[in-house]
N, C-alpha and C positions, 0 to 999 in steps of 0.2 A: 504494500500500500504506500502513497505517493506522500512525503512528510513536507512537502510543498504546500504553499497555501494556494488554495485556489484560488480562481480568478474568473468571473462571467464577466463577458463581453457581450455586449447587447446591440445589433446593429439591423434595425426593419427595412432601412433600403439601402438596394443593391449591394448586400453585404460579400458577394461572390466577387466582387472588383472596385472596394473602394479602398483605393490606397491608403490610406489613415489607417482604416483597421488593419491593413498588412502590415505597414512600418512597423504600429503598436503590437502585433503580434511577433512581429521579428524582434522587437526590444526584450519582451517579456518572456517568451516561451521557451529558454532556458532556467530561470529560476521560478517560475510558478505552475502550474496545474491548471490550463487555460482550457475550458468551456467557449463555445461561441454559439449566442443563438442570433440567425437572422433569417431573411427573405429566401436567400437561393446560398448554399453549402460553396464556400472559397474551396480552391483545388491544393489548396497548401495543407489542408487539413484535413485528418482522418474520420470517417463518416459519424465512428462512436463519438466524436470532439464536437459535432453541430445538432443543435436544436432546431429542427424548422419553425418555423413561429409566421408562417406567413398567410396573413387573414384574407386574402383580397379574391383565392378560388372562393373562399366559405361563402362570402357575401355574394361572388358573383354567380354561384351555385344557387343563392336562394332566392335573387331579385324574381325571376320568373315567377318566383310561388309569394303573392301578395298579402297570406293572409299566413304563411312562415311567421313563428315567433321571432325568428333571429332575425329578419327582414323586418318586423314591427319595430321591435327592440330597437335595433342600426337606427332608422327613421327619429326612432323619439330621441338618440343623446343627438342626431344633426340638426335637430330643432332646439336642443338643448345649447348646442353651440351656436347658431345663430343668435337665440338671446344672449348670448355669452357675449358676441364679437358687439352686440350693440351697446354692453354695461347693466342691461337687466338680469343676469345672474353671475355672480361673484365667485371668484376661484374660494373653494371649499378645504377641509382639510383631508376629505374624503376623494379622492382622482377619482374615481368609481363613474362617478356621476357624468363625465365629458365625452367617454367613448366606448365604444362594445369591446375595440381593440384592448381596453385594459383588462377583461373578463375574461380574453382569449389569453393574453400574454399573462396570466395570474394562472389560469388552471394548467398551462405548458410549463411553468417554469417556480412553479411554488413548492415542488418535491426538492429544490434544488439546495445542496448545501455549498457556502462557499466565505470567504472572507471578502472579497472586494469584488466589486459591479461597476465595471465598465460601461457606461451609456455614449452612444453616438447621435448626435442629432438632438431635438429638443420634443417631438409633439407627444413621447410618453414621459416625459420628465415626474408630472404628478405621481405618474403610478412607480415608478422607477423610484422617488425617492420613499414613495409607502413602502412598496420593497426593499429597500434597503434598511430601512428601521426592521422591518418584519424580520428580514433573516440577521438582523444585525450585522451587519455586513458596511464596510467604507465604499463612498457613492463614488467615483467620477464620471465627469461628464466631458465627452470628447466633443468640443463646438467647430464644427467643417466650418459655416459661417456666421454673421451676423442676424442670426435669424429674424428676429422682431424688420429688419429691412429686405430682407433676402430677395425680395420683385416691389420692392418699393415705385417703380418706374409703370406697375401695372396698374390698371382703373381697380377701384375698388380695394385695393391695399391696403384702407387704413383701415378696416373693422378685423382683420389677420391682423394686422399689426399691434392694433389693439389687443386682440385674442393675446398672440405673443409675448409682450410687453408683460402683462398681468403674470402669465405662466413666469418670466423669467425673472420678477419682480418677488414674486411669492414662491419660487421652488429653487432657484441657481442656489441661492446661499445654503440650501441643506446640505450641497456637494459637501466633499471633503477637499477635493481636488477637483480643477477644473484645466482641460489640455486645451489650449486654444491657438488658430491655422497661423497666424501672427502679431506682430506687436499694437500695431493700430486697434486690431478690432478685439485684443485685450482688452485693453485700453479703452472701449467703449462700455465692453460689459463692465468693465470695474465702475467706471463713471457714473452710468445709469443705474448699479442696480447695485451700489455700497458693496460692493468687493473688493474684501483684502485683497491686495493686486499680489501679493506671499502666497495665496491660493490658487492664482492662476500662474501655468507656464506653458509658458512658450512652446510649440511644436510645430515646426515648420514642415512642412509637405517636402521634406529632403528624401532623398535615393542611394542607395547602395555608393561604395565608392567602387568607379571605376577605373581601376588600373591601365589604363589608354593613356596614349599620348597624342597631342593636337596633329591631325593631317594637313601634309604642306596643301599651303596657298596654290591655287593654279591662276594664273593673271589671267589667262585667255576662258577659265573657267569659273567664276565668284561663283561660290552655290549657299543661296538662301534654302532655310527650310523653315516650317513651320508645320506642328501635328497637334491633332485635338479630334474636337465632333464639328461636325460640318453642321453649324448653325446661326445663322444673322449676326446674333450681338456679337460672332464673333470677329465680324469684319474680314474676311475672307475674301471676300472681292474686292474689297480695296488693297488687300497686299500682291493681289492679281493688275490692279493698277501701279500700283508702286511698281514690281517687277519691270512693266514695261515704260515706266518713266526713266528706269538706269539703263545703263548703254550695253550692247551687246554680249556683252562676256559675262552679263550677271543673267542669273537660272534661280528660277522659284520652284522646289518640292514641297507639293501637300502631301501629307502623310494622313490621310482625314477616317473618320470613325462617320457614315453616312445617317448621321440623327435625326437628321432633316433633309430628308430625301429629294423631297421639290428644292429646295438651295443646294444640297448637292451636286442635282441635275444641272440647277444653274450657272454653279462655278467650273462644270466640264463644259458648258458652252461655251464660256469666257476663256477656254485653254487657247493658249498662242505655242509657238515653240518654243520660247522662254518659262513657259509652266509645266510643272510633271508633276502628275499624280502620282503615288505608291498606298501602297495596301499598308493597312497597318499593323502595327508588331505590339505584341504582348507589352504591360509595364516593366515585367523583368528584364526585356530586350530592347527597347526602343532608344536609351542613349546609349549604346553600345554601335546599332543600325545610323543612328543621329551624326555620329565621330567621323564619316566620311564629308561631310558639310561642311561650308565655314562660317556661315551668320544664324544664327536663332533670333527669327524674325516674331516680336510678339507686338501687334497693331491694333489695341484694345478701346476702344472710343469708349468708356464707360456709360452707362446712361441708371444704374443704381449704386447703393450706399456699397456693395460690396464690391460691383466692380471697377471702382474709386480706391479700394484698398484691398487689391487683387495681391495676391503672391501666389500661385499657378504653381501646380505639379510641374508642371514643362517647362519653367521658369527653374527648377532643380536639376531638371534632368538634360536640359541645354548645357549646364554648369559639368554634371558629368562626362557628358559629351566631349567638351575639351572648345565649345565653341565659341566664337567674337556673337556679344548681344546686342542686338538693336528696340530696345524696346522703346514703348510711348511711354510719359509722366506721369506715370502711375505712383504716389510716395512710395510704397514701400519696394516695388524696382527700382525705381530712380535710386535711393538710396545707398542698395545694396551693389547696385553697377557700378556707380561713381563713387563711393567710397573707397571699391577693391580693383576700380580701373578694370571692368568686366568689358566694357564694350560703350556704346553709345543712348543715350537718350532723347531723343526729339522734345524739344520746344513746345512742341504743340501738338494733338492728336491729328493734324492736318499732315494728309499722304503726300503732299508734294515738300512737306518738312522733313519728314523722315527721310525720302527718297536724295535729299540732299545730304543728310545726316551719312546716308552710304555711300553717295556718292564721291561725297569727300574723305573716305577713308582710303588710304595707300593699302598693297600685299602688305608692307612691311607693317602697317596698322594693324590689319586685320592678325596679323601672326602675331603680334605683341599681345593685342589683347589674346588670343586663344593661349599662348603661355600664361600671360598673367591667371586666366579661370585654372590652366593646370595644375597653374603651382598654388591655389585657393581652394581645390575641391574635395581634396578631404574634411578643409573646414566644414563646408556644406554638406556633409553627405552624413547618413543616417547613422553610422557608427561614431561619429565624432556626437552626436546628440544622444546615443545611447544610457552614457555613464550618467547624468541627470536626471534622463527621465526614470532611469532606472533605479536610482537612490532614493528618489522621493518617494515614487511608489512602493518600494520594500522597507521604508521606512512606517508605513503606513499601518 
């Protein structure tokens, strides 16, 4: 029998591919006894190690039958949360009351014994910190982003935001520990919701260290790259403009995830011979695949509170890469390029700025900055971040 303390990791979406939980799982799962319940079973993990907990067949199972009690039930907490989002009913000390979800993730996971509860995301937080008094167990909560803002930019946002706010207003401070994606939107939750900022740490969305060395410069060949999900906000067709504003020798690779099929569709219109598509590669492989490139192109026009104070997976994993960065003035990029001499920052989220931003970089620039990431990226990389996160929490 295992004299390790366990550990429940709690993750409802898309827990089979969300980097955070990987990292956090690679920090931890030599010194503790790690559980993980979510949506869909990670492939890093053995079948007895996952709890499925994923409510969305049940309900979709029962809508068709109208007068199902679990289809009634669902119905009355969505009405329940409505009044909620409008201020006519008050967050309780009871979670019970907000979603059917807490009644599913309570009879899955209440046989369960363990010392510490890892929570990802915020919408079970109520029942999450009942749980955690219940099993006696220390709470943390892994915050991906600013949630009370997270589509602030969408109609109708403020009765969510409201919802949110209240939730993280009356349940954050039960944590014990709180992981949060960077310093800015720490910094928010402390602010707004009286947190010891001693309780929150820092976890940056960092990546394996790759032992690579930067690939020569070819002058007759610049190759830009940029990979993600193929979706609007994420500007994609304007780095399809950019490309074709530089002069000949410079080459744009998407490496795209097709999320948005119709924009998809529409950035394979837009391909010139300066654009190439590639299929995309696993997280475990993609700055390894990346290290043939020489700019990590990220051209982010924010238009919400998070993507204002963006710090991006691929913003790591360009760094492992070994590559020269061209990003738009995002604070917390801007910060971390220009303080470690990473690469370049545009002025302004306007494509003909940036496009001048590369265009005025020499080989010899380009190769400066990719040694300077070299000789930097162990800083950045997830073993250099291990020894803290891992102190604090076996401290615990």
């Amino acid at each position: 029998m295992s004299s390790l303390k366990k550990i429940l990791i709690v993750c409802e979406r898309n827990s089979h591919r969300a980097p955070r939980l990987y990292n956090e799982y690679l920090v931890l799962k030599n010194d503790f006894d790690i559980l993980i319940a979510g949506d869909f079973k990670p492939n890093y993990i053995d079948e007895s190690r996952f709890i499925d907990i994923n409510i969305n067949p049940i309900i979709l199972k029962n809508k068709k039958k109208s007068n199902s009690g679990i289809n009634f039930i669902h119905n009355q907490f969505l009405k329940l949360k409505f009044l909620f989002s409008f201020g006519f009913v008050k967050p309780r000390d009871i979670p019970f009351l907000y979603d059917l979800k807490y009644y599913y993730l309570n009879s899955k996971l209440k046989a369960l014994t363990f010392d510490i509860l890892i929570y990802h995301h915020i919408s079970s937080l109520p029942f999450m910190v009942y749980f955690s008094k219940k099993s006696k167990s220390k709470l943390i909560v892994n915050l991906h982003e600013y949630y009370p803002k997270e589509f602030n930019d969408q109609n109708n946002w403020s009765r969510k935001e409201y919802y949110l706010n209240s939730l993280c207003a009356r349940f954050l401070k039960e944590a014990t520990l709180l992981f949060c994606v960077n310093k800015s939107i720490s910094e928010e939750y402390a602010h707004n919701f009286d947190i010891d900022k001693s309780n929150i740490l820092v976890f940056y969305n960092v990546k394996n260290y790759e032992d690579t060395k930067p690939s020569i410069v070819d002058e007759n060949n610049i190759k830009l790259v940029h990979h993600g999900a193929a979706i609007p906000s994420r500007n994609l067709d304007k780095m399809i403009d950019l490309v074709n504003l530089l002069p000949k020798n410079y080459s744009l690779t998407l490496i795209l995830v097709p999320s948005n099929r119709e924009y998809f569709k529409r950035l394979k219109r837009m391909k010139t011979d300066k654009v190439i598509f590639e299929k995309p590669a696993s997280s475990e492989k993609i700055s390894k695949m990346l290290n043939q490139y020489d700019i990590g192109l990220y051209l982010l026009s924010p238009s919400n509170f998070n993507e204002s104070n963006a710090l991006p997976n691929k913003y790591f994993e360009f760094i492992q890469a070994n590559l020269c960065l061209a990003v738009s003035p995002i604070d917390e990029m801007k910060e971390i390029t220009e303080k470690n001499n990473f690469g370049v920052v545009s002025n302004s989220f306007d494509v003909n700025e940036m496009a001048n931003c590369i265009n005025a970089l020499s080989v010899n620039d380009i190769e400066s900055y990719k040694i300077n990431v070299h000789e930097k990226s162990k800083l950045f990389s997830l073993e250099n971040f291990n020894s803290s996160i891992l102190d604090r929490v076996l401290k615990l």
